[in-house]
Backbone bond lengths (Angstrom), bond angles and torsions (degrees), N, CA, C in turn:
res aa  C-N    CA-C-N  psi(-1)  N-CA   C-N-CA  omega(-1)  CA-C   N-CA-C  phi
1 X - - - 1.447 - - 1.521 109.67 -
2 X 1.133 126.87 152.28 1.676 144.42 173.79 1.437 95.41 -60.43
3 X 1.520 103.43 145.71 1.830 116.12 -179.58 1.698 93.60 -89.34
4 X 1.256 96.27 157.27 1.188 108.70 -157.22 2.147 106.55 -147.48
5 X 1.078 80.55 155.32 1.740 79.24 -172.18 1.470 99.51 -122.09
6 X 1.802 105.94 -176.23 1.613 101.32 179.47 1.900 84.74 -143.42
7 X 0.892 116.32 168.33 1.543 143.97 -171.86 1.387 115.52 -133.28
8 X 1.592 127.31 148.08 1.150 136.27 154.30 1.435 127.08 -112.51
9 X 1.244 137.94 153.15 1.404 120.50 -175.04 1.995 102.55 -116.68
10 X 1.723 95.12 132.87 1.736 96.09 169.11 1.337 95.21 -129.29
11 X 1.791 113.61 121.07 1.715 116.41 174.39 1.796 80.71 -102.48
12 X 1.232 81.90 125.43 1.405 122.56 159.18 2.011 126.94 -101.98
13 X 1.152 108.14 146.32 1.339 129.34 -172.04 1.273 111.05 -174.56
14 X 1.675 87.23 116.44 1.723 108.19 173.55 1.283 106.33 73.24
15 X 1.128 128.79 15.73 1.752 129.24 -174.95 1.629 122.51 98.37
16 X 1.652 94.25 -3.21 1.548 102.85 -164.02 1.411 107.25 -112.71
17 X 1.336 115.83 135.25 1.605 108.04 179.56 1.464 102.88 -75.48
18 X 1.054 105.13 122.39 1.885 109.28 177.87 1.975 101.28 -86.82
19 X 1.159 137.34 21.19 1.560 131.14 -158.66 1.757 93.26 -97.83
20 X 1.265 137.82 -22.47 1.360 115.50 165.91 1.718 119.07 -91.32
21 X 1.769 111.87 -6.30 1.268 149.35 -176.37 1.940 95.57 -60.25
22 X 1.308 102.31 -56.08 1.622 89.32 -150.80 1.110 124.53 -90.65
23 X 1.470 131.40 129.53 1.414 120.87 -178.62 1.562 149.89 -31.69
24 X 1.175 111.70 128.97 1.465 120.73 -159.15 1.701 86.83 -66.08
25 X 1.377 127.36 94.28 1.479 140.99 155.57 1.355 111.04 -98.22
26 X 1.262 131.49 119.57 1.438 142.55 142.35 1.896 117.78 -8.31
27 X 1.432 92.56 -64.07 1.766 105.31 176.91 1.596 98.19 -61.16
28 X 1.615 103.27 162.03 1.194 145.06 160.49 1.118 102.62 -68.77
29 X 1.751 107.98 131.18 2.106 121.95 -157.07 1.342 91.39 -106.50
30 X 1.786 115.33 -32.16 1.161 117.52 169.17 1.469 120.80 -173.67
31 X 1.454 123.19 -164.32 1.360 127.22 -160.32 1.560 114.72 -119.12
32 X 1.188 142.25 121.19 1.162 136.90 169.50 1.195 134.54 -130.10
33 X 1.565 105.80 125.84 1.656 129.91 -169.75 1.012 118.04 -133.99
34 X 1.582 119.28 178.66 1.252 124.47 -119.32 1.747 102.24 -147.16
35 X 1.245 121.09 112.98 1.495 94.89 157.85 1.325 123.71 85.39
36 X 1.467 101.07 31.99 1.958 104.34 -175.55 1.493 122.48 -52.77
37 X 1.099 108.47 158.40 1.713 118.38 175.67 1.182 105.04 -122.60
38 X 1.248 99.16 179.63 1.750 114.36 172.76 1.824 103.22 -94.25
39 X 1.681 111.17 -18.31 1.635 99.83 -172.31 2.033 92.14 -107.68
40 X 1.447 97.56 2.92 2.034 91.47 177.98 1.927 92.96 -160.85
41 X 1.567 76.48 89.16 1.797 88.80 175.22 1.773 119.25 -66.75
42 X 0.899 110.62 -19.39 1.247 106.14 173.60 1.628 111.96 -99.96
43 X 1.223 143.26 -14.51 1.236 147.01 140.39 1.344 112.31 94.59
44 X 0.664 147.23 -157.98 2.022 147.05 -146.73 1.674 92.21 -85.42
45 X 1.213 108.75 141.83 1.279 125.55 171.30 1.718 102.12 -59.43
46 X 0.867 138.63 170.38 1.364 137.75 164.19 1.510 121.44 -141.31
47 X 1.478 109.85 -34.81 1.599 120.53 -177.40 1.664 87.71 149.90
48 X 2.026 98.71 163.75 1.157 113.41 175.51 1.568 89.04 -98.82
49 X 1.468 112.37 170.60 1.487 131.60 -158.26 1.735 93.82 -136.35
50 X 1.244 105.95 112.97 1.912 106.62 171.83 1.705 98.81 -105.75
51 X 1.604 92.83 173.32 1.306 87.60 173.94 1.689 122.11 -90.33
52 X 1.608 113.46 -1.73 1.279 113.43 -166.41 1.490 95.86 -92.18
53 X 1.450 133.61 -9.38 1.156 135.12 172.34 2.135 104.60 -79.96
54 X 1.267 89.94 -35.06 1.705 66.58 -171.17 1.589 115.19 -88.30
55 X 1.342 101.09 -13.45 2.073 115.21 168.09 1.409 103.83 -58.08
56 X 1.267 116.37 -31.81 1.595 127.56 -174.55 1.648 112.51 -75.56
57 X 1.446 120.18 88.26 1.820 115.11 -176.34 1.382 110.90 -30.27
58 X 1.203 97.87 -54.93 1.709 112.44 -171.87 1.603 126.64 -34.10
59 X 1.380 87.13 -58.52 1.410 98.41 176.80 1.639 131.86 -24.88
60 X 1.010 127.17 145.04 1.428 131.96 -179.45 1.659 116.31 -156.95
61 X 0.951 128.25 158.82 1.721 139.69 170.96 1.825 96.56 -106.91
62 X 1.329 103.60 123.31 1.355 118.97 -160.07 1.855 95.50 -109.49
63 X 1.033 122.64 159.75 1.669 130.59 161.91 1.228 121.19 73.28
64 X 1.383 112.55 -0.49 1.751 127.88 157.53 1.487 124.95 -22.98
65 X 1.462 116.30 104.97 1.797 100.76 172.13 1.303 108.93 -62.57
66 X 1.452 92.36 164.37 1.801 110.07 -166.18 1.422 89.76 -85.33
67 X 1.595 122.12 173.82 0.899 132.95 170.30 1.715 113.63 116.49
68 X 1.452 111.32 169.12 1.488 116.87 153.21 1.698 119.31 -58.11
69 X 1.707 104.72 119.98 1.523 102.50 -166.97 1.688 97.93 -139.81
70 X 1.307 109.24 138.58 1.809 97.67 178.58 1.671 87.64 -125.02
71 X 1.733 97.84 126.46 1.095 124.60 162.67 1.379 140.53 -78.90
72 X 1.024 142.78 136.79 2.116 135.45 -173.98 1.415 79.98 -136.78
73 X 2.073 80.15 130.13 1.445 95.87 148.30 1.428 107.22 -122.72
74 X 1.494 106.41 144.19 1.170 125.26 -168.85 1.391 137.55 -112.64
75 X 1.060 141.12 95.09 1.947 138.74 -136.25 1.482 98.52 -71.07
76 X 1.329 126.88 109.45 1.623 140.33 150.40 1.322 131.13 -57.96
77 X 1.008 98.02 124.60 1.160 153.33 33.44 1.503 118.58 -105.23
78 X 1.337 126.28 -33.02 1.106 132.32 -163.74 1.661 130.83 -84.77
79 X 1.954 106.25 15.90 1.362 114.13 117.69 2.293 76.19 85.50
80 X 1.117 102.47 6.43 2.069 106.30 177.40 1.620 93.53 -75.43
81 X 1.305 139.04 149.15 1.356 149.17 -166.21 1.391 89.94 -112.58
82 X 1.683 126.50 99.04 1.691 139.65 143.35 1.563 115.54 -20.12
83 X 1.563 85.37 -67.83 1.908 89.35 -149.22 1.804 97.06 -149.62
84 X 1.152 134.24 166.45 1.489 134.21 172.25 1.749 98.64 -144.75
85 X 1.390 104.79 143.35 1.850 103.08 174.88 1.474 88.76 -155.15
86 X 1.846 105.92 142.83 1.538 122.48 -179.20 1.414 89.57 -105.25
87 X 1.371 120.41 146.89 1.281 122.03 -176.88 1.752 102.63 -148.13
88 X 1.022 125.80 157.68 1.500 133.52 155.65 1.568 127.50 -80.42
89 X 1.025 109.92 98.96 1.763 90.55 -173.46 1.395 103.54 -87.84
90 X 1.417 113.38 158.52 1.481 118.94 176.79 1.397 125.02 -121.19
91 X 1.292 141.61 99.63 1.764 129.68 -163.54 1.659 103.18 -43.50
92 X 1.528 86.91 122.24 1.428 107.50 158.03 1.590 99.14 86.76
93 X 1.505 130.41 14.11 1.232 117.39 158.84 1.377 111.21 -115.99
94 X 1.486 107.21 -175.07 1.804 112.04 -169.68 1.961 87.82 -120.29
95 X 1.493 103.93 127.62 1.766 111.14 172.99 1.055 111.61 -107.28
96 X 1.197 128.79 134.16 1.407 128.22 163.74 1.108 129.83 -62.29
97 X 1.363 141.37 110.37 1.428 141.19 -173.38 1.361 121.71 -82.85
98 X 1.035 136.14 85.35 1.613 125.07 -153.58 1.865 102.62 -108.83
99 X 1.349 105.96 113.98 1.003 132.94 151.67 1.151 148.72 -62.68
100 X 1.655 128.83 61.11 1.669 134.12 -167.11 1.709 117.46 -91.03
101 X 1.596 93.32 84.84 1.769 102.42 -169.27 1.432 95.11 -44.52
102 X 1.265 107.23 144.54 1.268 130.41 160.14 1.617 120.16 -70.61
103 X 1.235 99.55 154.15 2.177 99.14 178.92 1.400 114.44 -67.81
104 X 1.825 113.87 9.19 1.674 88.53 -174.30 1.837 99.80 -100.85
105 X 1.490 109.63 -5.56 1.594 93.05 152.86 1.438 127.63 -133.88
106 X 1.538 128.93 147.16 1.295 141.42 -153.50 1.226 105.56 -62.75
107 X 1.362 130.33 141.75 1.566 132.49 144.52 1.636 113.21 -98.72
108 X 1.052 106.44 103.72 1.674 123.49 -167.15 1.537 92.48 -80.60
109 X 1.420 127.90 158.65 1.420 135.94 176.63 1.510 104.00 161.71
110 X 1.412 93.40 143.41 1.634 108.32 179.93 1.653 117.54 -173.41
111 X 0.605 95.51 -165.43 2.079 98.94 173.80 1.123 115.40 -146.00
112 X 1.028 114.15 127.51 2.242 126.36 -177.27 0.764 98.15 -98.37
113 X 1.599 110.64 124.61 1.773 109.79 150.29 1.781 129.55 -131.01
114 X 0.646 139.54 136.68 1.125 127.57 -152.21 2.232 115.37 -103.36
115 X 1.361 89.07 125.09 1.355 108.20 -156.84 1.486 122.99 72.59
116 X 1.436 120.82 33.15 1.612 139.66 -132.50 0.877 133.64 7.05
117 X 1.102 128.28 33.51 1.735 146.52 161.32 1.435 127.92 -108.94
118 X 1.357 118.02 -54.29 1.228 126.35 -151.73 1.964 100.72 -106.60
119 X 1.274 107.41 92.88 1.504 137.56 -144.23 2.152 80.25 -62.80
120 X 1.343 105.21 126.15 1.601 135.24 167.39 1.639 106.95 -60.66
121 X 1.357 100.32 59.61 1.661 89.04 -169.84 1.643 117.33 -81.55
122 X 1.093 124.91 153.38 2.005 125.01 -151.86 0.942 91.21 8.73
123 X 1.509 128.10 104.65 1.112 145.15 107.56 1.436 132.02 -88.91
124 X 1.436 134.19 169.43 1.625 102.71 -152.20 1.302 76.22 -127.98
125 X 2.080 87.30 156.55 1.956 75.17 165.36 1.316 103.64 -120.94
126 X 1.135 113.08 170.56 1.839 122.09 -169.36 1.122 86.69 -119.00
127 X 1.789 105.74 146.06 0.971 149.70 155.98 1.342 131.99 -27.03
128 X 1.234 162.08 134.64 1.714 151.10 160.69 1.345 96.42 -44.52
129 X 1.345 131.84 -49.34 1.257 123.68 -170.20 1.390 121.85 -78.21
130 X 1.435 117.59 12.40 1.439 140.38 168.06 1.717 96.24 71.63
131 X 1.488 135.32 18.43 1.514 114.17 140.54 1.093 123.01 -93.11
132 X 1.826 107.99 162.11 1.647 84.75 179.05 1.485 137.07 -101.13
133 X 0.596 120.37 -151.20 1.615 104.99 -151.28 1.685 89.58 -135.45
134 X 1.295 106.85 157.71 1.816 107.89 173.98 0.865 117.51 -84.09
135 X 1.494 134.92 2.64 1.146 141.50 175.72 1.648 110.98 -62.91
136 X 1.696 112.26 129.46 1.597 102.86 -163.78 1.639 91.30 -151.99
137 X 1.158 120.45 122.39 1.650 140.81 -177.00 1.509 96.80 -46.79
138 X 1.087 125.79 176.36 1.741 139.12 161.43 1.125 91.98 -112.16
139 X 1.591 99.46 -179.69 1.629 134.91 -166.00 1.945 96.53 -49.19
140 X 1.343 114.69 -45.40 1.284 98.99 -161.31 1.548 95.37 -126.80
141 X 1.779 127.85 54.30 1.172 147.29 114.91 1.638 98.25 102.01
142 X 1.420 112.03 16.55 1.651 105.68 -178.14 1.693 96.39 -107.54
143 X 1.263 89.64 167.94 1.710 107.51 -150.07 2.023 104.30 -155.00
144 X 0.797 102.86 141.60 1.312 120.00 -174.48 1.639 120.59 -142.30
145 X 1.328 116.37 122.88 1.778 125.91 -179.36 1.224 135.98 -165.53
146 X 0.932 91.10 129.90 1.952 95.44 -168.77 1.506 108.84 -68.17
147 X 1.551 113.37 136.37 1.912 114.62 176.89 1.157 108.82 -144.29
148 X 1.190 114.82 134.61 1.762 114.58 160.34 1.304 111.28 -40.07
149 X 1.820 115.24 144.65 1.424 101.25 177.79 1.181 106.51 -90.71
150 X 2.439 102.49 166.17 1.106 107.14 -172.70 1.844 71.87 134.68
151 X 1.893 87.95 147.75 1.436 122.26 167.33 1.570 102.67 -57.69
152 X 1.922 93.85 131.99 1.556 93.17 170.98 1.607 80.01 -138.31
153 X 1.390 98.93 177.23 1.832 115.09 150.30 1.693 86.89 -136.27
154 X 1.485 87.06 157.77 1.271 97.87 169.00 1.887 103.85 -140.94
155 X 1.051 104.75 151.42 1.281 105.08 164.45 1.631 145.78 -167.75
156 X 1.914 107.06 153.40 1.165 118.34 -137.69 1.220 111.83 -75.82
157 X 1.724 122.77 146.63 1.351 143.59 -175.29 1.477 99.59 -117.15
158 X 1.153 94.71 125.63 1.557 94.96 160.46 1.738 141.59 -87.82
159 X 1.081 121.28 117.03 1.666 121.94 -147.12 1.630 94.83 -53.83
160 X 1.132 126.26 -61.86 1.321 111.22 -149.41 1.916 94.68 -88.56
161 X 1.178 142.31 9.84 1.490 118.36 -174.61 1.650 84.05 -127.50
162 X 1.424 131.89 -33.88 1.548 113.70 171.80 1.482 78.07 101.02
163 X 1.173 148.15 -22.24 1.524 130.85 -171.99 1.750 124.17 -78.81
164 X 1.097 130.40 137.31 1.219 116.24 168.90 1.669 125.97 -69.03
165 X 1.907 108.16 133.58 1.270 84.25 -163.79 1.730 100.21 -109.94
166 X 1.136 113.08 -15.80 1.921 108.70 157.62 1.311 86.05 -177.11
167 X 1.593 113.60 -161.79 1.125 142.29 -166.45 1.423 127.74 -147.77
168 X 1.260 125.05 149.37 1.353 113.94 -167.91 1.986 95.56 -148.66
169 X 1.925 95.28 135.23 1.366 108.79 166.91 2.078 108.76 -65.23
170 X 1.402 78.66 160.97 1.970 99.10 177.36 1.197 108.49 -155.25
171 X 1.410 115.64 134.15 1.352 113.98 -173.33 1.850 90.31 -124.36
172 X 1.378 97.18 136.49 1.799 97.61 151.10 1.212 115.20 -144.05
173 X 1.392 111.85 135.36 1.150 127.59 -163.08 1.588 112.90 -120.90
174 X 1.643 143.62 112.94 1.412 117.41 -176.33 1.230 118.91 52.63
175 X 1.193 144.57 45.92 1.610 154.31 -168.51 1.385 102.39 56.99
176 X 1.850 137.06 -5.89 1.469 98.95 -159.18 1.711 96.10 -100.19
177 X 1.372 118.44 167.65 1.735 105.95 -155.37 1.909 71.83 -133.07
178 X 1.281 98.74 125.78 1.768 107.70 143.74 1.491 126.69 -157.14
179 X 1.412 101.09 135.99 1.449 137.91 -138.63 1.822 88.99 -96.78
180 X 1.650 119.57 130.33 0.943 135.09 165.23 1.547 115.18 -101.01
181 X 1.071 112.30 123.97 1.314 107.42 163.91 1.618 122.95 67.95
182 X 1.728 102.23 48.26 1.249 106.22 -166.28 2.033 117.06 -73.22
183 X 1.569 85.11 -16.94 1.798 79.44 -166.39 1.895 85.70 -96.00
184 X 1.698 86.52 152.33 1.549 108.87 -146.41 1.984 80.67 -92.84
185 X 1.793 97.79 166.46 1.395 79.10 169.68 1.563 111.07 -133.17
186 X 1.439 130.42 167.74 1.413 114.92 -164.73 1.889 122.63 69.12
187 X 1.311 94.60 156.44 1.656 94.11 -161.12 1.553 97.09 -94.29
């Protein structure tokens, strides 16, 4: 059989690895391929990328040809290009793939709490288009997600009653993301 390498993925923003940062969502955060052309710009499929895989150290992309390879990751669904890195792979080692999104899309993040104390933990947030979205807070109500830029609101559901408990503006502008009105109001 052909030697073969394995890879890890770090999405980075602003210098910071955001990979224990982003919300535990069900959906695919994004897309990763391999090897662009001029006749297939986005280049070999490679695998979808969740976020519970990259919170996970362990994790790796297994069966990689060796060689000089330039990778895109790409924000899912909607196929916008994050970050690109050329790397060397080597048979039988693990490379780090480092991913430094660029400013033309947002890294949204903040922490909910409700009555500003009492931390919004999985709570979901819905969509502009009023579905909801897999996006789901942790234990102590912070949340992390990649968006095309541009004015959104989004707003919070609470996991266990199904009710909405407010909403909060987000602006991103050029990669920089700031969050209005993060603490939620009412129980």
């Amino acid at each position: 059989s052909a030697d073969a390498a394995s890879a890890t993925i770090d999405i980075r923003f602003g210098g910071e690895s955001m990979n224990t940062k982003l919300s535990q969502n069900t959906s695919a955060v994004a897309v990763l391929y391999r090897d662009p052309t001029s006749t297939n710009p986005n280049g070999q499929f490679v695998q979808y990328v969740y976020s519970f895989q990259l919170t996970n150290t362990s994790f790796s992309i297994d069966g990689l040809p060796v060689g000089t390879h330039t990778f895109q990751l790409r924000q899912y669904p909607s196929g916008t290009l994050l970050a690109s890195t050329t790397v060397d792979l080597t048979s039988g080692q693990q490379t780090p793939l480092t991913f430094d999104v660029t400013a033309t899309v947002g890294f949204v993040s903040g922490v909910l709490k409700i009555n500003g104390n009492v931390p919004a933990a999985y709570a979901y947030l819905i969509c502009p288009t009023g579905q909801q979205c897999s996006y789901v807070t942790d234990p102590t109500g912070a949340f992390a997600f990649f968006d095309l830029p541009g004015a959104r609101t989004a707003t919070v559901r609470g996991s266990s009653t199904n009710v909405d408990i407010s909403s909060f503006g987000y602006s991103v502008t050029a990669g920089l993301t700031t969050l209005v009105g993060t603490t939620t109001g009412g129980a």
